[in-house]
N, C-alpha and C positions, 0 to 999 in steps of 0.2 A: 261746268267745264273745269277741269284740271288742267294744269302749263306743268308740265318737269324737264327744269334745265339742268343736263348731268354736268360736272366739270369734273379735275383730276387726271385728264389721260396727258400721256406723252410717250416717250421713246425711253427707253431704258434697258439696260442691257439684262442678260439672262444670269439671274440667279436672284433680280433687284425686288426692288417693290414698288409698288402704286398705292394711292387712297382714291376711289371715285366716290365724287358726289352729287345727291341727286335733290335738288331742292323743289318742294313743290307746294303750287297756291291755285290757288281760286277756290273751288267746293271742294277742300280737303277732307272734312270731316266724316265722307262717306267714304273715305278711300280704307278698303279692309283688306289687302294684300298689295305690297310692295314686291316688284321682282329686277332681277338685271340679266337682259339677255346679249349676245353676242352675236356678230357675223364677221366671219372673215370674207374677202376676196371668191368669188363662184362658190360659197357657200349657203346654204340656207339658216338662217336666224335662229339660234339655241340656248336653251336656259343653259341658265349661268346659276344663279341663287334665288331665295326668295326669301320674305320675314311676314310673317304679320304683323297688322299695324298695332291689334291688340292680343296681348299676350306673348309669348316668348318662343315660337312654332319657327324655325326656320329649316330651309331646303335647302340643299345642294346637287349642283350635278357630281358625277361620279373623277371625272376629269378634274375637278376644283378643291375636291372634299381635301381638306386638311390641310389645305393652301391661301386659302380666301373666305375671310370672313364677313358676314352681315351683318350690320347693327342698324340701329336708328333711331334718331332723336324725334318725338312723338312731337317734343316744342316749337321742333325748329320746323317740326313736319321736311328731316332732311334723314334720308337714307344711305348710309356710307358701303361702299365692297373695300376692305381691305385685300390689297391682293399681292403673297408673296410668294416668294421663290418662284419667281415668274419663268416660262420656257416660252419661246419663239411662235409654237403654236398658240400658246396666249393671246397672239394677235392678231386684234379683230377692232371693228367698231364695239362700244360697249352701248346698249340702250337700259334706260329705265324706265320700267312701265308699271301702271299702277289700276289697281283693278276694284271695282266697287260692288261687287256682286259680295251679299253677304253669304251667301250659302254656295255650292255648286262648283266655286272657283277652282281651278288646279293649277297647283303653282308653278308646273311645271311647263304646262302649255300656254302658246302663245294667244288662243284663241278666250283664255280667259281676261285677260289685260283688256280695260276700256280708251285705256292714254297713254302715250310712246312721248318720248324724249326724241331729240335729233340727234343725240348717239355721242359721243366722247372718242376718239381714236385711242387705240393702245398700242405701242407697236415694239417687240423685245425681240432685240437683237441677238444673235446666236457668239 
């Protein structure tokens, strides 16, 4: 079993930034894709970024690209989104899910993720 507790979110106004982070324990050492996915309000749940745990491979959605960065610390076994020049739309729950599948994964859907976080609020004021 994997636990990933996100922290990081708050309210912030549009133009700001945020750091999420995403710390995670138990049987970490088979975790081979970190992701952060989003839901707003009567929305359906949507990647956001993703990294691999090993090697330097990360993803973005197209909505994000050049605004929000992925990094993470292999030590800390913690995954950070840098996220700026924030817009209103930005706001959503943010989840982190983490996925143990060595082969097959796609970082972009949700059906590859084995463990979800309880999600972080983000909310940017207009």
């Amino acid at each position: 079993q994997v636990q990933l507790v996100e922290s990081g979110g708050g309210l912030v106004q549009a133009g700001g930034s945020l750091r999420l982070s995403c710390a995670a324990s138990g049987r970490t050492f088979n975790i081979y894709l970190l992701g952060w996915f989003r839901q707003a309000p009567g929305k359906e749940r949507e990647f956001v970024s993703a990294v691999a745990r090993n090697g330097d491979s990360t993803y973005y959605s197209t909505s994000v690209k050049g605004r929000f960065t992925i990094s993470k610390d292999n030590a800390k076994n913690t995954v950070y989104l840098q996220m700026n020049s924030l817009k209103p739309e930005d706001t959503a729950v943010y989840y982190c899910a983490a996925s143990q599948r060595p082969w097959g994964a796609v970082p972009t859907s949700r059906g590859s993720y084995d463990y979800w976080g309880q999600g972080t609020q983000v909310t940017v004021s207009s």
